[in-house]
N, C-alpha and C positions, 0 to 999 in steps of 0.2 A: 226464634229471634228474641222473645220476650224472656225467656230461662237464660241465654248468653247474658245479655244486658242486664239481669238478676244476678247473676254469679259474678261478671265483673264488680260490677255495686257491692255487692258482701264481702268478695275481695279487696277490696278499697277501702272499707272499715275494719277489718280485722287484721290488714298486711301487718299498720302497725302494733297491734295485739301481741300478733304472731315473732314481733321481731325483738318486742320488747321484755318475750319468754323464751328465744331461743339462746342458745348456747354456742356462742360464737369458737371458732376454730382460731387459732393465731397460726399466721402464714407469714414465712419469713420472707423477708425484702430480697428482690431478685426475684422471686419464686413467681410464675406464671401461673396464675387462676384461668381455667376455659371451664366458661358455663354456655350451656347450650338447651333453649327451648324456654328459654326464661318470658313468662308472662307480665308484660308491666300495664296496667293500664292507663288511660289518657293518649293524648295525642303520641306520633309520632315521634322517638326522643333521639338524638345523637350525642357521640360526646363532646366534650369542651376543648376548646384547644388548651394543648398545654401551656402551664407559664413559669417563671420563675418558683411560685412558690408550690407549685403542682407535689402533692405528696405521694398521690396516688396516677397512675398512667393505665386509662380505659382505651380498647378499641374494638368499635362494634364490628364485629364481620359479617355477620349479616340480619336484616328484619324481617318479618313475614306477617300480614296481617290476620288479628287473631278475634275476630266480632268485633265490640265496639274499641278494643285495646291491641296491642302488635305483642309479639313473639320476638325473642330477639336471641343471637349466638351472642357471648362477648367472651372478652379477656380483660384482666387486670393483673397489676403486679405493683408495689410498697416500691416507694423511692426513700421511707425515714420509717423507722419503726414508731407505730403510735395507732392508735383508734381512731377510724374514720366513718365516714358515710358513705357511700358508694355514689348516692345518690344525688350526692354535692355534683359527681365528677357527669352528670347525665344536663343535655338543658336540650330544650325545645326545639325540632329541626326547623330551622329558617326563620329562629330567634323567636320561635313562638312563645309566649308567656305561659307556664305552666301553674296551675294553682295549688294543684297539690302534685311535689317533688317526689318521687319511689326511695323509700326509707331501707338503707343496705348495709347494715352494718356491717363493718370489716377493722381486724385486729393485725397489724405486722409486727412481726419482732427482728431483730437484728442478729437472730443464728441461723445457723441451716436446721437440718431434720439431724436425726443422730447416725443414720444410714448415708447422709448424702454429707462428702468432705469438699464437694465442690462444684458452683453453680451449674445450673442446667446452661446443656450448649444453645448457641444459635437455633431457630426454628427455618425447616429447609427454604422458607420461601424468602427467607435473608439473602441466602447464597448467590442466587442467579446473576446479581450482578458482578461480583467476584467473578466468576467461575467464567461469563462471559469474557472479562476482560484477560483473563488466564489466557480464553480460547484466542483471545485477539492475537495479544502476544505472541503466540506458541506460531500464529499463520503465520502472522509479520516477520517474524525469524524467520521461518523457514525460507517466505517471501526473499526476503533481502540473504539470505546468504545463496540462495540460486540465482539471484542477479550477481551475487558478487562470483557466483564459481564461471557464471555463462561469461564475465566481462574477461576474466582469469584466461578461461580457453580457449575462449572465441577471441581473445585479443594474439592466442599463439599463434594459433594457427591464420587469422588474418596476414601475419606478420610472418609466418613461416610459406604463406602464398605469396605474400610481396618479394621475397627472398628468391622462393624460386622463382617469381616473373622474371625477377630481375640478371638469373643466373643465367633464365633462356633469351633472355631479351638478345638478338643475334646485335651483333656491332656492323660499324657503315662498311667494313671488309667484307662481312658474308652476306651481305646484301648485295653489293658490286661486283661480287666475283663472277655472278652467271651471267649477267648484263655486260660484262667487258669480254669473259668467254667468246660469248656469241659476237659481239663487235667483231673480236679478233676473229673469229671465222666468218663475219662476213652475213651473218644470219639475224642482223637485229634492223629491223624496219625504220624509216625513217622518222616514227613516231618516237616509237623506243629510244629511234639515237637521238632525237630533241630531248626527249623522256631524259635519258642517262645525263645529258649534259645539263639541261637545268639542277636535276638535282646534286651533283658536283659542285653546281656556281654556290647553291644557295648552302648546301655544307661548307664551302669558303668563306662565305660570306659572311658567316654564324662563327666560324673557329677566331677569323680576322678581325671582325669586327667591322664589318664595311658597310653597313647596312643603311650610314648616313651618306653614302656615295652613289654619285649616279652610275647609271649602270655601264657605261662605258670606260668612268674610271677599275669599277669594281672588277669587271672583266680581263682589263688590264693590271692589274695587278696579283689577282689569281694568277694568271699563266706566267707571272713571270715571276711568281713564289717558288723557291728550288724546290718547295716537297710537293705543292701541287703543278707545277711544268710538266716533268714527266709524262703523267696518264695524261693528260691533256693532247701533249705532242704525237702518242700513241695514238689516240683517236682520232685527231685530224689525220692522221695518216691511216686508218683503219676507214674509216668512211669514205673519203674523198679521193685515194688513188686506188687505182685499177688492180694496182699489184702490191699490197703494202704488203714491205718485209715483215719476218718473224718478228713477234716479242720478244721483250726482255722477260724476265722472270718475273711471270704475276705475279707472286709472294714480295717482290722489291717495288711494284707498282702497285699493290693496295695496302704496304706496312702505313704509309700516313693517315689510314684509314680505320685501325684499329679500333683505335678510341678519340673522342667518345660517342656512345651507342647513339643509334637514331632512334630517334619515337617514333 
């Protein structure tokens, strides 16, 4: 414990010695510096927030404590060519006052190397949110054009089933044909024959327009309509006498019935 705290101390008077005989490298603006393992002594240090006249741009990645003084990764890189400090760009975490500042000289110039014709790219941890939003994108297409293909076929074939419902949708002839059938022989129950004639009144009703009339006029005027009289007259005579003569030609007793179709 007492050797750490001995060698930080001798560290801390000689850093500057040491900086004041070294031989600084010039690093061109743009160009990204990563130092790793770097001993500073004193408290805790982060960097400064940037500002208007920021020349130089630090970012610590990460600290580790190192005996009385922290270890630290960073980066830096020249916004203007010219000689700085390093250690301008470092202050106190949590604004703590520092007494003595870590002295870092650093030189930028304004060319690249003679090898490099062209800034170094992005660093991959830039990406992610690109690349993210690429990924978004790419769903979202795909998303919306399989709603647009499903509205496309599913609206055909919707429409291609309304089509055919409507093709087989039978009309108020072939619905009446086997119920009058069976009249004319005699084979449909008293239920069925109320059955059969309501829904004739109320098919009259609906083509006429009677539906503001009471039912006595309404009934009266049905039978005495020349297209609905006919089957009418057939079925009182099909029910009620013992011996009703033959039909006329069903095909001539349910043409007024063709159209239009019953729901």
């Amino acid at each position: 414990m007492k050797l750490s705290r001995f060698v930080s101390i001798l560290y801390l008077f000689l850093a500057p010695l040491i900086a004041d005989d070294q031989i600084i490298e010039s690093i061109p603006i743009g160009i990204k510096v990563q130092i790793n393992d770097e001993i500073i002594p004193g408290p805790e240090l982060e960097a400064k927030p940037l500002t208007n006249e920021s020349a130089v741009v630090l970012r610590i990645k990460a600290v580790y404590p190192h005996g009385n003084a922290f270890r630290y990764d960073y980066e830096y890189y020249g916004l203007a060519p010219g000689s700085y400090d390093l250690g301008d760009y470092f202050q106190g975490k949590n604004n703590i006052a520092l007494s003595d500042k870590p002295k870092i000289p650093i030189l930028f110039t304004s060319s690249l190397p003679k090898e490099q014709i062209k800034p170094n790219p992005p660093a991959e941890g830039q990406l992610p949110h690109f690349i993210k939003y690429k990924n978004i994108l790419i769903v979202g297409t795909i998303f919306w054009l399989s709603g647009l293909l499903f509205l496309i076929f599913g609206g055909r074939k919707k429409l291609n089933l309304i089509k055919s419902s409507a093709r087989k949708s039978p009309s108020p002839a072939e619905i009446l044909r086997p119920l009058v059938e069976a009249a004319r022989q005699g084979n449909l129950g008293k239920n069925d024959q109320a059955k059969l004639e309501r829904t004739l009144i109320l098919f009259w009703s609906h083509r006429l327009d009677l539906k503001d009339e009471t039912s006595k006029v309404t009934l009266s005027k049905i039978k005495s309509h020349p297209e609905a009289k006919p089957l009418f007259q057939k079925l009182e005579s099909w029910f009620h006498k013992p011996e009703p003569e033959e039909p006329s030609d069903l095909d001539a007793l349910l043409e007024p019935y063709s159209e239009p179709k019953i729901n």
